[in-house]
N, C-alpha and C positions, 0 to 999 in steps of 0.2 A: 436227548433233546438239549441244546446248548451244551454240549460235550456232557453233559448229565444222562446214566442209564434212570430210566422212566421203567419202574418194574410191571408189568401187565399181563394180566391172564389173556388176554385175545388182541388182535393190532390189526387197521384195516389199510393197507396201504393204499391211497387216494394221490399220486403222485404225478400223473398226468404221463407225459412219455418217461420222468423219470424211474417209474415204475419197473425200469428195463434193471434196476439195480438188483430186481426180487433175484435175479438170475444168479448173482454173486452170493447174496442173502441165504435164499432158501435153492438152489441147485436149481431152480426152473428153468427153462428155456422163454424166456420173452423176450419175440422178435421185435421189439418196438422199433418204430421211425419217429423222430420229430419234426416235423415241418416248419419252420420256420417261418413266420408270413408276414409279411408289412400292412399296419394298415392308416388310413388317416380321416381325418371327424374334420367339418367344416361347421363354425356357427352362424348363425341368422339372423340377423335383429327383427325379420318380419317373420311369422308362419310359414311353414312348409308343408304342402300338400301330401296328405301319406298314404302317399302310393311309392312301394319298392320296385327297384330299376333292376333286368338281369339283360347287359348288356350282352352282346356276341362278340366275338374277337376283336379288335383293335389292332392291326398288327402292325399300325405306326410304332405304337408303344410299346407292346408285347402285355395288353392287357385284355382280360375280359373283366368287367367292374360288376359289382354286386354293389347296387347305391340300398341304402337303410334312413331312411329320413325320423327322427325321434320326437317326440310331443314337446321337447326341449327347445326345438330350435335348430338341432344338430343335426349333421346329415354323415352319417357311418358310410365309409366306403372298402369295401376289403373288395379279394378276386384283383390284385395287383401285378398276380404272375411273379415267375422269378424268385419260389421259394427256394430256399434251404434245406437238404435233407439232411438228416441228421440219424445215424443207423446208431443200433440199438449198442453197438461195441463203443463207439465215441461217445456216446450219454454215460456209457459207466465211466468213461475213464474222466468224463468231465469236462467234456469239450468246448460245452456251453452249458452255466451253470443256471437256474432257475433267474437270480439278478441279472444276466448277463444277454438277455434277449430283448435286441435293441434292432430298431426298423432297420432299413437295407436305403442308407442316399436315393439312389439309384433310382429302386422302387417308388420312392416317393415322388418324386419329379416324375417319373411316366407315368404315374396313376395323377397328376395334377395336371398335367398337358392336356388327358386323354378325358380329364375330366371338365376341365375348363373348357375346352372345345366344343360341348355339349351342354353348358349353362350359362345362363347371362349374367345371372342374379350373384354365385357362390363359384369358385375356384380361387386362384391365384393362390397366397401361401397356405397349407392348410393350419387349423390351428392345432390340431393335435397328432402328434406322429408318434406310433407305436407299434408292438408287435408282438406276436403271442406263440408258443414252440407249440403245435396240435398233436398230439399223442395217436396214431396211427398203429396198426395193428394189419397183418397183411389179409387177412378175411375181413375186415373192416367191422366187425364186432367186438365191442370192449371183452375186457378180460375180467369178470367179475364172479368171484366164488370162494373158497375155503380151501388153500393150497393145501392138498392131500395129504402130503407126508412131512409137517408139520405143524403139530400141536399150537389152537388160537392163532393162525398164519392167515389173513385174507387180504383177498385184494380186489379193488374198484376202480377200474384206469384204460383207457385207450380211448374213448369217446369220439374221438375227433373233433371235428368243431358241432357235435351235438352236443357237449357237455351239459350245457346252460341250460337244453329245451331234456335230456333227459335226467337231469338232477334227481328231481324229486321222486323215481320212480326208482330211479339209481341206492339213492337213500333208503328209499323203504322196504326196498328187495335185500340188500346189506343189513339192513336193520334186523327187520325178519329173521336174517338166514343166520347171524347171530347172538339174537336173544333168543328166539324158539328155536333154533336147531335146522330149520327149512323154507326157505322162501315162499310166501303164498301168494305173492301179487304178480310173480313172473317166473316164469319155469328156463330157472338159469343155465341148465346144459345145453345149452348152444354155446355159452358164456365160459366154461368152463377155463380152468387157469390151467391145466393140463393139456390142454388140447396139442399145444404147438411140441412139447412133448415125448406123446403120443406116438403123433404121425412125423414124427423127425423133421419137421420143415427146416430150411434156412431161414424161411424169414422175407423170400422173397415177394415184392410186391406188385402190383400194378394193376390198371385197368378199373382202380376204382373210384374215379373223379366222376363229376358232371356229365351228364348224359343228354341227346337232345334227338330222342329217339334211339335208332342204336350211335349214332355218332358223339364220341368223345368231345368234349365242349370245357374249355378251359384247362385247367392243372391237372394230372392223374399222375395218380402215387399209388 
């Protein structure tokens, strides 16, 4: 930690896609992707109705928008299209560092055209532009358990953009499963950090974006 060894009987590595490093670390195979996504917040000076938007294609712009209205005032917009992948071999070598994930120009204007065209009130420059790397895993299930063949080794990582809504469930099954020995809130072998492994995968992905019945709807990674 700050070029400082931190000595530790157990370590849960929570690292989002860069979790892809356990690979070099501890011998694992983690196929991670990070996705790179732009997003941008618009504020109000009047109330906003909160009801969330899940637009359908756009293909002036190349968007489909997921509008997020907040009790703030603010109105979240992601589903901008036009991610970034980022495979699990370029994350170790550094390719884009945790500071270094910065919105896409580009994105931003075509989620603001696509967006202005559809409100009276809120468009034009947005006021906050930003963008987050989603830790993607090719079964679309994080990777959470107690790396087998080394001693206090764990890891909690791939979420994708559920992080937020499964934190707390996330923590308490890691908690669990390294103070008692065994997880009791969630039976984590589906989870398991060995899996990819296992069955040899590459890591290949796909097919697992937005669905609108069986039809693929948006980004799929």
């Amino acid at each position: 930690v700050d070029g400082k060894t931190v000595p530790a009987d157990k370590v849960c590595l929570c690292m989002g896609p860069w979790a892809a490093l356990a690979e070099d670390w501890f011998g694992l195979n983690v196929p991670m992707t990070g996705v790179k996504s732009t997003s941008i917040v618009f504020r109000s000076d009047q109330p906003v109705e909160p009801y969330a938007l899940f637009c359908g294609e756009d293909h002036r712009f190349g968007t489909h928008l997921e509008v997020y209205p907040r009790n703030t005032g603010e109105v979240y917009l992601c589903g901008i299209g036009g991610s970034q992948y980022i495979d699990a071999r370029m994350l170790r070598k550094g390719a884009i560092l945790p500071g270094e994930v910065e919105a896409d120009p580009a994105r931003v204007e075509a989620a603001t055209k696509s967006f202005s065209a559809m409100s009276r009130r809120l468009g034009g420059k947005p006021d906050v532009v930003q963008a987050c790397m989603r830790p993607c895993l090719p079964d679309a299930r994080p990777m959470m358990g107690k790396v087998g063949h080394v001693k206090g080794a764990y890891i909690s990582a791939g979420h994708n953009c559920w992080g937020i809504l499964w934190a707390p469930v996330s923590g308490l099954a890691m908690s669990e499963l390294i103070i008692d020995g065994q997880a009791q809130c969630v039976d984590l072998k589906k989870f398991g950090t060995g899996r990819f492994s296992d069955r040899g995968t590459d890591g290949a992905a796909g097919g697992r974006g937005r669905k609108m019945g069986a039809v693929s709807v948006g980004e799929q990674w």
